[in-house]
SERO-4910 file (N, C-alpha, C, O; in steps of 0.05 Angstrom, whole numbers):
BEGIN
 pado doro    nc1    nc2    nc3   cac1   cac2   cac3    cc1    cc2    cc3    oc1    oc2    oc3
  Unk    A    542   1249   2491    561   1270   2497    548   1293   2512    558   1305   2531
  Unk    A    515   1298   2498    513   1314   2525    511   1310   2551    518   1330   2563
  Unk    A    504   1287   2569    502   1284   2591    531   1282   2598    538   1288   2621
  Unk    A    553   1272   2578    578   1278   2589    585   1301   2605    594   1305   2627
  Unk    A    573   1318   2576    592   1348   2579    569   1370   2598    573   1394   2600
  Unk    A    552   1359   2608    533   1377   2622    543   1387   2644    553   1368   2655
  Unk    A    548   1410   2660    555   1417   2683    535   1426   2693    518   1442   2686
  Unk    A    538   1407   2723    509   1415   2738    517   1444   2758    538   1452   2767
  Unk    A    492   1454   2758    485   1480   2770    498   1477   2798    509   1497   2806
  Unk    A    497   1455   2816    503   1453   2845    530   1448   2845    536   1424   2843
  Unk    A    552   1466   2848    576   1459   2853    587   1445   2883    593   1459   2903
  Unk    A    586   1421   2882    604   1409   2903    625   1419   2912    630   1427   2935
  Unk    A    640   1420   2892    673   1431   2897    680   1460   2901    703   1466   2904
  Unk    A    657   1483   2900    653   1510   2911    665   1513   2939    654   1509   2961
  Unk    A    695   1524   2932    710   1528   2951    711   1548   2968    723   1548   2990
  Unk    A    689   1575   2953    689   1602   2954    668   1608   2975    664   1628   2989
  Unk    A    656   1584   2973    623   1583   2999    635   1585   3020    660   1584   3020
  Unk    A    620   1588   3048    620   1591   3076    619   1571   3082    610   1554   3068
  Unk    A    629   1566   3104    647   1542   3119    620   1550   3143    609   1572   3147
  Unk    A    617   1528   3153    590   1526   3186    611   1504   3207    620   1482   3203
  Unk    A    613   1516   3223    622   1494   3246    609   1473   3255    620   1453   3265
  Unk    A    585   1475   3252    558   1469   3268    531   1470   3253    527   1486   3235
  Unk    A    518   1454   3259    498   1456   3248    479   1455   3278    478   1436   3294
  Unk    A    467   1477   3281    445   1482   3296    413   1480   3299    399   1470   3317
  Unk    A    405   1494   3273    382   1488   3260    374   1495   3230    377   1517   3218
  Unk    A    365   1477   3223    354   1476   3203    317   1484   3193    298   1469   3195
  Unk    A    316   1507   3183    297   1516   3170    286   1521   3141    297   1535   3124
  Unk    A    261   1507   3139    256   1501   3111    230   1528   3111    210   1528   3125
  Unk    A    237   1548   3093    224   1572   3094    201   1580   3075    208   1601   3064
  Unk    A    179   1571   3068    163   1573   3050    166   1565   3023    159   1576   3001
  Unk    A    183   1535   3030    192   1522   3001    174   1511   2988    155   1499   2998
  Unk    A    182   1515   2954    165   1505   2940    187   1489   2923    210   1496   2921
  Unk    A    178   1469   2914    198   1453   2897    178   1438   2862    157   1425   2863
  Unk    A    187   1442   2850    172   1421   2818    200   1408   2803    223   1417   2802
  Unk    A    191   1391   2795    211   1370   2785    201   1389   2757    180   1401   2751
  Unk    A    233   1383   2739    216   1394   2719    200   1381   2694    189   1391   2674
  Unk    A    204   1353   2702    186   1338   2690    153   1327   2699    142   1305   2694
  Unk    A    143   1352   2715    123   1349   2730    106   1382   2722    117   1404   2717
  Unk    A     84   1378   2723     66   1392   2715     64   1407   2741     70   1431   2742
  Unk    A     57   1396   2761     52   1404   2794     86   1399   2811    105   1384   2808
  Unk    A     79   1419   2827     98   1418   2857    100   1389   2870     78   1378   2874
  Unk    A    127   1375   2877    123   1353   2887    122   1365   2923    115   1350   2941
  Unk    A    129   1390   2926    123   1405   2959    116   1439   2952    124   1454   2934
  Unk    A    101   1441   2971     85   1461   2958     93   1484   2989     88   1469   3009
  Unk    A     99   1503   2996     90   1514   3018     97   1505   3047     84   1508   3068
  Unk    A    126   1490   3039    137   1477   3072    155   1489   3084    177   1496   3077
  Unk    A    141   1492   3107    156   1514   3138    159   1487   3161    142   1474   3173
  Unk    A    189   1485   3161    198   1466   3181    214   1478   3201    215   1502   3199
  Unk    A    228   1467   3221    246   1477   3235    252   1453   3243    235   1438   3253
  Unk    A    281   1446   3238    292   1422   3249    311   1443   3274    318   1467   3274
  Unk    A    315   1417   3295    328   1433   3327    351   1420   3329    347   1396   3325
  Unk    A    375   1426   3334    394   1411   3344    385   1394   3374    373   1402   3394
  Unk    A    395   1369   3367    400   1353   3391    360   1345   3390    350   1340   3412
  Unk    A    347   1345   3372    322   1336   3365    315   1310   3345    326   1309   3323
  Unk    A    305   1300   3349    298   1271   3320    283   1279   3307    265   1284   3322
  Unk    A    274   1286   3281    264   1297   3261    257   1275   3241    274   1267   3225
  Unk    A    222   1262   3240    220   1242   3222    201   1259   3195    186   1279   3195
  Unk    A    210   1240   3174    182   1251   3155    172   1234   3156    184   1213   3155
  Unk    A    138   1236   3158    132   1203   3157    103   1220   3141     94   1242   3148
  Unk    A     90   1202   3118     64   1207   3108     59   1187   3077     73   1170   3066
  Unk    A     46   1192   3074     31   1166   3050     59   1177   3030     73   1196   3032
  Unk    A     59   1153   3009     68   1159   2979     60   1178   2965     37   1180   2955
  Unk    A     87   1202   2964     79   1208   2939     73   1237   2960     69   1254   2942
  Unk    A     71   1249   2982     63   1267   3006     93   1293   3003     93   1315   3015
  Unk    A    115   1283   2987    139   1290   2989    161   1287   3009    176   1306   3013
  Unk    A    165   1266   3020    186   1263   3029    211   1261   3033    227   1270   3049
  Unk    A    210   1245   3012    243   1236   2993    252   1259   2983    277   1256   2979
  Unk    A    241   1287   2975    242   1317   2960    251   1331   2979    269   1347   2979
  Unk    A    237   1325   2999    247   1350   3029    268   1338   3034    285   1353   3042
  Unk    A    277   1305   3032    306   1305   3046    320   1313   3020    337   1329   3027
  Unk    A    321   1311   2988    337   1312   2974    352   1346   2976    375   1353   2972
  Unk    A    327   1360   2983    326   1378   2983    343   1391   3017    356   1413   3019
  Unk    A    341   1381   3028    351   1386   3059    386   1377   3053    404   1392   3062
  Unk    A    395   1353   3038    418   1352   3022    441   1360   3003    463   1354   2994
  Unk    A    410   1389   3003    421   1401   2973    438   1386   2942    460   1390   2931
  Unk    A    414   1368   2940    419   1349   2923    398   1370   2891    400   1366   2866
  Unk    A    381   1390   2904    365   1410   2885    361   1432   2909    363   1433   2933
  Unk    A    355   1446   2893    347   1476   2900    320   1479   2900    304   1465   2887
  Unk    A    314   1500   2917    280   1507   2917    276   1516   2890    295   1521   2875
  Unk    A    244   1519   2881    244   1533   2857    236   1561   2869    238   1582   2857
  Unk    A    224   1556   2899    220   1580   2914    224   1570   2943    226   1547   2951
  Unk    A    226   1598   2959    238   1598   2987    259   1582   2993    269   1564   2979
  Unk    A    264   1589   3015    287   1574   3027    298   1556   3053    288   1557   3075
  Unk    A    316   1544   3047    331   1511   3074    347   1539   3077    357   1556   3062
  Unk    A    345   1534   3098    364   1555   3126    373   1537   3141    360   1520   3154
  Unk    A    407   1542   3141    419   1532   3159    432   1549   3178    445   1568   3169
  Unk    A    431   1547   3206    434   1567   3224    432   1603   3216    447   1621   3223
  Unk    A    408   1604   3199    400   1625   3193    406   1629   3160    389   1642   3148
  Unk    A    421   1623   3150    436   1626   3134    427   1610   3108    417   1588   3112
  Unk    A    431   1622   3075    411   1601   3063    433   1582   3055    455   1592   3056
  Unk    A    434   1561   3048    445   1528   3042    457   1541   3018    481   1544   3017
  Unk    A    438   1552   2992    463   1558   2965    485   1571   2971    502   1574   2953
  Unk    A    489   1585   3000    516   1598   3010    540   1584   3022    562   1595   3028
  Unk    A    531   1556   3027    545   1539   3051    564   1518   3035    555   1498   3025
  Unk    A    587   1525   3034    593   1499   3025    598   1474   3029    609   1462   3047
  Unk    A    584   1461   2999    569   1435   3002    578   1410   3015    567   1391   3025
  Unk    A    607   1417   3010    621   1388   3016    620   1383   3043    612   1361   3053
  Unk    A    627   1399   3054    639   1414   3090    613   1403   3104    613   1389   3124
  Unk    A    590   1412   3091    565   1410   3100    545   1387   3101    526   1385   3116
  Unk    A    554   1367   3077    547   1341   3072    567   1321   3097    559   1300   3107
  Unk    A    583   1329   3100    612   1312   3120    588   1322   3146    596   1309   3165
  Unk    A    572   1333   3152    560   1346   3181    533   1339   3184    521   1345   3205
  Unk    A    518   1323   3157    494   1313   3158    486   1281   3152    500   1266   3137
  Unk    A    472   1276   3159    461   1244   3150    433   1231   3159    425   1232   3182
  Unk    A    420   1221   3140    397   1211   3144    396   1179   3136    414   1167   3124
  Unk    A    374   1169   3146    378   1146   3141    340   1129   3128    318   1124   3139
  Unk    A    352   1126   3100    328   1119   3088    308   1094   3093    318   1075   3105
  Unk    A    283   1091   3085    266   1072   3087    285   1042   3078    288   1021   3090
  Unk    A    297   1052   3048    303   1032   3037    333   1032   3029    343   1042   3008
  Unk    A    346   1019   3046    379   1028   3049    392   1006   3021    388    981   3021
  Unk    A    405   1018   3005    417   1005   2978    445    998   2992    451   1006   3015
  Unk    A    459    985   2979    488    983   2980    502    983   2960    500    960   2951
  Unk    A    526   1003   2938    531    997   2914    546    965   2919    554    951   2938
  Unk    A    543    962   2890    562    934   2880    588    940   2882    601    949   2864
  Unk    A    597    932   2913    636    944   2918    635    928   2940    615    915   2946
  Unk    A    657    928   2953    662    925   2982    648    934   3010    633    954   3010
  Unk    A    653    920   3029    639    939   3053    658    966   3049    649    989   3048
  Unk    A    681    959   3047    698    993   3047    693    999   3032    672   1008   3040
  Unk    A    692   1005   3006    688   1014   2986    659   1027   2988    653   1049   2978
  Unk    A    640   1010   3002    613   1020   3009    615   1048   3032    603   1069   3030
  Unk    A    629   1042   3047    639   1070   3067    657   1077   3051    662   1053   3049
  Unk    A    674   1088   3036    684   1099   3025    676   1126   3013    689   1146   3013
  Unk    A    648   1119   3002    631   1134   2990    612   1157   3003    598   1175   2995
  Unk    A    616   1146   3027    608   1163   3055    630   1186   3060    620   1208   3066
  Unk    A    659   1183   3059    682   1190   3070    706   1174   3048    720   1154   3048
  Unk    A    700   1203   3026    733   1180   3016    752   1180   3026    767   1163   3019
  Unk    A    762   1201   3051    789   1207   3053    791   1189   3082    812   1191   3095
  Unk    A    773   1174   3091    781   1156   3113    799   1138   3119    796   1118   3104
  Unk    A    815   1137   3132    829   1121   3137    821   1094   3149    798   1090   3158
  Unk    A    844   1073   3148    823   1048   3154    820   1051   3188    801   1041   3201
  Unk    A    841   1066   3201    834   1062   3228    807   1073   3238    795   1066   3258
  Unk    A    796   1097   3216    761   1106   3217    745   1091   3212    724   1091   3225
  Unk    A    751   1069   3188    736   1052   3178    730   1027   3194    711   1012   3194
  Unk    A    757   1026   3212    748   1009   3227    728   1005   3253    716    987   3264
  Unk    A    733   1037   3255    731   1051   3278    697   1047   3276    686   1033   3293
  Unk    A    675   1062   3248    654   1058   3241    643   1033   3234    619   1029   3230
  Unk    A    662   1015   3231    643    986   3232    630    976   3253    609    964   3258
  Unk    A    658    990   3269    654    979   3303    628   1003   3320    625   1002   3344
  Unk    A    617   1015   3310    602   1028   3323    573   1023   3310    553   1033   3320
***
């Protein structure tokens, strides 16, 4: 029951946040991040600048933090220090939903849940229609 009844800190459905038209650039500002089942920082001190209309890879050994900077670039967690700037602006201000519909990465190791191909895009875009869905197969 507690993991039922837990309410997480990151409101998705935060209606009250700022709306971005655009996403321009992205700045990761002297972030520090620790899991809190970790003794040490899984990123310690990262100053990025992602550019619009730029390709932006992480690439480095296991375990270097990668998977953390995107979870984190997702706002899937929060810094424990500094800040993801999005067109200046910090990410805990932006709301999440608006802002997830405007981003996407694409992982080493791509899963697919146990559903349909639609049902698999679904989860991308619930509110798609099939003429989108069809529309994204085809592209």
């Amino acid at each position: 029951m507690e993991v039922i009844d837990h309410v997480p800190t990151i409101n998705v459905e935060d209606e009250t946040l700022a709306l971005i038209n655009s996403i321009d650039d992205i700045k990761f500002k002297n972030v520090i991040f620790q899991y809190k089942s970790r003794n040490y920082p899984a990123v310690r001190g990262v100053n990025i600048d992602i550019l619009k209309g730029k390709t932006t890879a992480f690439v480095g050994e296991s375990g270097s933090g990668k998977t953390t900077i995107v979870k984190l670039l997702n706002r899937l967690y929060d810094p424990t220090e500094g800040e993801v700037l999005i067109n200046g602006q910090d990410l805990r201000s932006i709301n999440l939903r608006q802002y997830r519909r405007r981003i996407s990465y694409v992982s080493q190791e791509p899963s697919l849940f146990n559903e349909s191909i639609k049902e698999n895009l679904l989860n991308g875009n619930p509110y798609a229609s099939d003429a989108e869905i069809e529309e994204a197969l085809k592209v």
